[in-house]
C-alpha positions in Angstrom: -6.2 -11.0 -24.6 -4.2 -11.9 -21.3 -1.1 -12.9 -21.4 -0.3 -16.4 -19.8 0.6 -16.6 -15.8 4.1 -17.9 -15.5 4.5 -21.1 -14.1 7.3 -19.9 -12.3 9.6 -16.9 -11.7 12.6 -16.5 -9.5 12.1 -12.8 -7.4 14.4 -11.3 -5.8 12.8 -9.7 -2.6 14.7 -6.3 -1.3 13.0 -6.0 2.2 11.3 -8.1 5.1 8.8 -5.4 6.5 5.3 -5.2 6.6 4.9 -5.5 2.7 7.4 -8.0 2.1 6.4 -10.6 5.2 3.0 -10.5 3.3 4.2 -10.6 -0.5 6.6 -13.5 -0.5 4.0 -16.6 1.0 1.9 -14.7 -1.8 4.3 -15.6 -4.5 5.3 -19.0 -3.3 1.9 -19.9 -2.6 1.3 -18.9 -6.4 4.1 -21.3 -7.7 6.7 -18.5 -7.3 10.2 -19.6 -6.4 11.8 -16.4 -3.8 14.9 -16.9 -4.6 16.6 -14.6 -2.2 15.3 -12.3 0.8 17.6 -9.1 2.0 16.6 -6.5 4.5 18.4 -4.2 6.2 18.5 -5.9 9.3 19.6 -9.3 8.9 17.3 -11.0 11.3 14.3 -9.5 9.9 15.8 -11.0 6.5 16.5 -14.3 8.6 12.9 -14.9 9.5 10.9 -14.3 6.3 13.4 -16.5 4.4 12.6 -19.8 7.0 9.3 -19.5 6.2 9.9 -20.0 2.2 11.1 -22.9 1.1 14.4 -22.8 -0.7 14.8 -19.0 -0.1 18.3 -17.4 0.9 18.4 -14.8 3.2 21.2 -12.4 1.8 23.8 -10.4 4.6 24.9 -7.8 1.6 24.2 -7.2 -1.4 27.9 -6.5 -2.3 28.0 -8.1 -5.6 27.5 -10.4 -7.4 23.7 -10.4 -6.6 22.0 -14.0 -7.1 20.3 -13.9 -10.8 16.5 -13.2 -10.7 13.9 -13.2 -13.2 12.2 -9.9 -11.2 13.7 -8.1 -8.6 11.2 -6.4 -6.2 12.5 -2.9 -3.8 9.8 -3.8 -0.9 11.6 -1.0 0.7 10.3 2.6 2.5 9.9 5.4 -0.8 13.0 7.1 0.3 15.3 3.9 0.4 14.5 3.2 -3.1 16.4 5.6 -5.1 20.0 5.1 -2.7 19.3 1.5 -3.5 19.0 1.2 -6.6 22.1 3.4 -6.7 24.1 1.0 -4.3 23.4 -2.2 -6.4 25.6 -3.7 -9.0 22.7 -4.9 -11.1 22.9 -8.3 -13.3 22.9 -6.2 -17.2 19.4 -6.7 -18.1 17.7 -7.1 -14.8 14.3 -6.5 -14.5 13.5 -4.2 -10.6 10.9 -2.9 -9.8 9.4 -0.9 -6.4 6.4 -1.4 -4.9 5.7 2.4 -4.0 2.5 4.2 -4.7 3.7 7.4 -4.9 6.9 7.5 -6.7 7.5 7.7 -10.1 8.9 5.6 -12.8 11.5 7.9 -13.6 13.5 6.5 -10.2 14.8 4.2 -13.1 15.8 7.2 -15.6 19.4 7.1 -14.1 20.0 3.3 -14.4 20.0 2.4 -18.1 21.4 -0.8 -17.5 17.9 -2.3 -15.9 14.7 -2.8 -16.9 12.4 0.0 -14.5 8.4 -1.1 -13.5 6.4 -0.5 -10.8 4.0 -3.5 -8.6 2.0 -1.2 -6.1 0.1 -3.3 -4.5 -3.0 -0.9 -3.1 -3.8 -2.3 0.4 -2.7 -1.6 4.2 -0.4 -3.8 5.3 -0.5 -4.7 9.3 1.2 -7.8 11.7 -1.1 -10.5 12.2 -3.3 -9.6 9.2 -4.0 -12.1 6.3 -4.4 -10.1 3.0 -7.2 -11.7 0.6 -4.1 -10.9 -2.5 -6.7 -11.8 -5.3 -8.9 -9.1 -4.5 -6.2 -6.8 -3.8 -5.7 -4.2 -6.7 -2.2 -4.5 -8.5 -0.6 -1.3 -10.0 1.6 -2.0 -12.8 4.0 0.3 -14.6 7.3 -0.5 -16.9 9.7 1.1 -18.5 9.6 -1.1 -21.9 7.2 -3.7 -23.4 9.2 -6.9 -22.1 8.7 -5.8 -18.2 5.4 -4.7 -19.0 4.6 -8.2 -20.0 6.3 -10.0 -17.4 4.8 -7.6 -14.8 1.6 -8.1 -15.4 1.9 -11.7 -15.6 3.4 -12.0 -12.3 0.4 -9.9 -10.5 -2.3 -12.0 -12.5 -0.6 -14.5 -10.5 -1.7 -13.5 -7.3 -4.3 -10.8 -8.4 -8.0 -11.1 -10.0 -8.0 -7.0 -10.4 -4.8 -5.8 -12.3 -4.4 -2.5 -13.6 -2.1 -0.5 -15.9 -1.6 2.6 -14.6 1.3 5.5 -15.2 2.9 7.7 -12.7 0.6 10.7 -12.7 -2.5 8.2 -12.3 -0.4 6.2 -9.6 0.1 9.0 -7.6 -3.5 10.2 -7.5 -5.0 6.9 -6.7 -2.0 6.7 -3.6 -3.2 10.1 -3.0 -6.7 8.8 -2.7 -5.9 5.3 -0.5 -4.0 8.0 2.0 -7.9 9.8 2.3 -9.6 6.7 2.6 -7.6 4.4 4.9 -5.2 6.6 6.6 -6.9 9.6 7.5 -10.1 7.5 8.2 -8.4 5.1 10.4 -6.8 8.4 12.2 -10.4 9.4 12.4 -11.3 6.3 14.3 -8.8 6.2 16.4 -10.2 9.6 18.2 -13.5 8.9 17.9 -12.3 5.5 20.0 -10.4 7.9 22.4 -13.1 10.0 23.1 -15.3 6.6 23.4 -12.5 5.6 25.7 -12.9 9.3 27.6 -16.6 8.5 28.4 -16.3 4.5 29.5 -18.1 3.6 26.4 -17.2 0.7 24.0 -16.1 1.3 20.6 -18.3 -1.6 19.6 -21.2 1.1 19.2 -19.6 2.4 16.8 -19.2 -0.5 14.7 -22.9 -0.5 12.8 -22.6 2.8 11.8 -19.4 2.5 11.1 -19.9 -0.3 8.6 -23.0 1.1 7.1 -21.1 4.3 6.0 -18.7 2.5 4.2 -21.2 0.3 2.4 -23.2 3.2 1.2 -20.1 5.3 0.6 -19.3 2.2 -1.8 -22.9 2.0 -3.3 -23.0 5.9 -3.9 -21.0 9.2 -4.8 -19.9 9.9 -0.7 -20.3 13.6 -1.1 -24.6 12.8 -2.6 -25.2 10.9 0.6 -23.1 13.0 3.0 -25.3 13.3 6.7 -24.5 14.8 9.9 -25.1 18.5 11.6 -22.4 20.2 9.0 -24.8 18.9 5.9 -27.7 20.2 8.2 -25.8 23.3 8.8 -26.6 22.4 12.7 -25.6 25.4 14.6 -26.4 24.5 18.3 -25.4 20.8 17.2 -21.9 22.1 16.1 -21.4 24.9 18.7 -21.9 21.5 21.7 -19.5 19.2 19.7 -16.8 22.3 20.0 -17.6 22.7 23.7 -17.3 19.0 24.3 -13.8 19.1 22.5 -12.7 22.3 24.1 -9.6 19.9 25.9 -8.1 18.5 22.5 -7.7 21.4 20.7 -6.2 20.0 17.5 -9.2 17.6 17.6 -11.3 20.3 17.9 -9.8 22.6 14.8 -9.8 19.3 12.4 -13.5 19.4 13.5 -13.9 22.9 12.3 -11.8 22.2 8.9 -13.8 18.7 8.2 -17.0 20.9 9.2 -16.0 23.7 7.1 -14.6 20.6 4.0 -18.3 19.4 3.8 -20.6 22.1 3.6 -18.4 23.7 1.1 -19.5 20.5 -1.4 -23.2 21.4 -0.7 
């Protein structure tokens, strides 16, 4: 049974970057009340709290912190642990961070709040719209009550909410960095070397789209092509050559060459 979507919680946002900027129209636009917006740097801060209606952008945090039914750290991994640590926390507060990749135990040291996690698993880029109910929410607490109110809170904006713990977290982040970051790295020289021989990246794009499809549709490795699955000497040997003037290109060729035809 799932529990009830609030009709309305008061968050606390702790950041204005790429995350944030997307998250808070998300949770007003879900009935949400942002109560307050602080960043680092105030203007950034400034800017995402005129676009929310009724929302405060903070200067300090120096206490006492405006009261919040969930306090979300939309902060960089390694900001998350010095600010918790810098924050006189209402007794009781709920806070959670939005990381993929670190652990619940962040909280272990601050007995006086309620810990979770709301990983949000999606890249976040300017001038993007994110589609937030088909966007995979992560949730982790410390104690039943968070859980509870967690989970309602990304039901909210979500239509694919998970439970997940630390260990499983980390794996899945572990995962995303394979299949968005490293990909998109791997698009970005394919486009260079597009670039190199005055052709379009636009002929990429069909190929492009039906890999990921069928990567979707299928176990990747069972419908893995290309001259390393063929075991394409002369194929391989040229594509060396022809990357002979980017040498770190042309060793992450040999190690993704070398990656497939050990799954064979």
């Amino acid at each position: 049974m799932n529990d009830p979507t609030p009709a309305s919680l008061r968050i606390g946002l702790l950041g204005a970057g790429r995350v944030a900027s997307q998250l808070g129209p998300a949770l007003a636009a879900a009935g949400h009340q942002v109560a307050f917006v602080w960043n680092r740097t105030a203007p950034a801060a400034k800017t995402l709290a005129a676009q929310l209606r009724g929302t405060q952008a903070l200067a300090t945090l120096a206490p006492p912190l405006p009261p919040a039914d969930v306090y979300l750290l939309a902060v960089p991994d390694s900001a998350v642990a010095p600010l918790l640590a810098s924050i006189t926390w209402p007794a009781g507060a709920l806070v959670a961070h939005l990381a993929g990749a670190l652990p619940l135990a962040v909280f272990a040291s601050h007995p006086a709040v309620h810990g979770g996690v709301f990983y949000p698993l999606q890249t976040f880029s300017p001038g993007r719209a994110i589609d937030w109910p088909a966007v995979p929410l992560c949730i982790e607490a410390a104690d039943s009550a968070a859980e509870i109110t967690l989970l309602a809170l990304a039901r909210s904006l979500s239509q694919h909410v998970r439970l997940l713990n630390s260990a499983q977290r980390l794996k899945l982040h572990v995962a995303a960095v394979f299949a968005n970051n490293f990909t998109n790295h791997l698009l970005g020289i394919a486009d260079a070397l597009l670039t190199e021989a005055n052709l379009p990246a636009a002929l990429l794009a069909p190929l492009v789209r039906e890999t990921v499809d069928k990567a979707l549709a299928n176990p990747p490795f069972a419908v893995q092509t290309g001259p390393a699955v063929r075991r394409d000497a002369p194929t391989l040997a040229a594509h060396q050559a022809a990357l002979a003037a980017h040498p770190a290109w042309k060793a992450l060729y040999e190690q993704l060459t070398a990656s497939i035809q050990t799954q064979l």
